[in-house]
C-alpha angles and dihedrals in degrees: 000000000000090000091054097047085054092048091052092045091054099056097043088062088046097053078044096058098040090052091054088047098043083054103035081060104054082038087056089037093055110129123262131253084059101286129135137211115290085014098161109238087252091080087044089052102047087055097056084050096050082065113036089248123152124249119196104192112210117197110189105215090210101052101043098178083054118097117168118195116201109188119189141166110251078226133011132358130329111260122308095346145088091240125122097195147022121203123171125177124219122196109198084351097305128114124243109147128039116180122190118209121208105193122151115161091188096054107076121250090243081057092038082057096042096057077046106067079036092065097035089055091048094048085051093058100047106034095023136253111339122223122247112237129184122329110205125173116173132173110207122161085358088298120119128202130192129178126161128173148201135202142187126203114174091167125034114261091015112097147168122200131192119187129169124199133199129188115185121196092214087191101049085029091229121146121190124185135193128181130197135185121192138198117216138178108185091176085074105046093054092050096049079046088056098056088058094058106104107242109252113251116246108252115232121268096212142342128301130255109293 
């Protein structure tokens, strides 16, 4: 009787400990600018106001539950950062995916990559070590491209990307490179999938009256 009260009481501090991890990771994993998960694009909108930032609305026609905000400066970086863009997805008005875009035509690719492996390095120390994905480079037309990328996903379904990306002109001798990092929670988006899905008629027990 003892040992089984042990054992219960074991598992019950162990479900304990993996609930307050499971949370304390989509908590460090919430996007940045001060939004949250399932944020409406209201919020999204009245900060780039705040700010006299621009917002482009894109509507998929074929996604219609899909709406995709993309805020930028007309000149210059958003607030307080190094970021050229801003883009976040909604599906039936709720957040789940933020992406930050790093482009600066002026700032050279060796610099590009540079702020890069910064960021990388920062995101490291603060989330963990980040995993390594496909590393592609291709010349095609005397053009070469190069784009390698990294994730953390420290619950199933929650996820962070970043993914950096390099053309060279090997004719005019011109590289240009450009970085992003996204914020992604996948466990929302299914779920908002799931309430669009049309309820399955019950099925009738028995003929009807004759």
């Amino acid at each position: 009787m003892r040992s089984h009260l042990i054992r219960r009481f074991a598992i019950g501090i162990t479900s304990l400990w993996l609930t307050s991890t499971s949370a304390e990771a989509q908590a460090l994993l919430d996007p940045p600018f001060g939004l949250r998960w399932g944020d409406t694009p209201e919020k999204l909108i009245d900060w780039a106001s705040r700010h006299s930032l621009d917002v482009n609305i894109l509507l998929p026609g074929d996604q219609p539950a899909l709406r995709i905000l993309k805020i930028s400066p007309k000149t210059g970086n958003l607030p307080g950062t190094a970021a050229q863009s801003v883009e976040g997805r909604f599906h039936s008005g709720r957040l789940f995916e933020v992406t930050v875009n790093y482009r600066d035509p002026a700032t050279s690719a060796d610099e590009m990559e540079a702020r890069f492996n910064k960021l990388k390095k920062a995101l490291t120390a603060e989330y963990g070590a980040l995993t390594a994905n496909r590393q592609d480079r291709a010349v095609k037309d005397q053009f070469a491209t190069r784009s390698l990328s990294f994730h953390r996903e420290p619950v199933k379904g929650l996820f962070l990307l970043l993914a950096y990306s390099e053309i060279e002109d090997q004719v005019r001798h011109r590289r240009e490179a450009t970085f992003s990092l996204l914020y992604r929670n996948d466990n929302l988006r299914q779920d908002l999938e799931k309430l669009l899905v049309p309820a399955k008629p019950l099925s009738g027990g028995g003929g009807g009256d004759k």
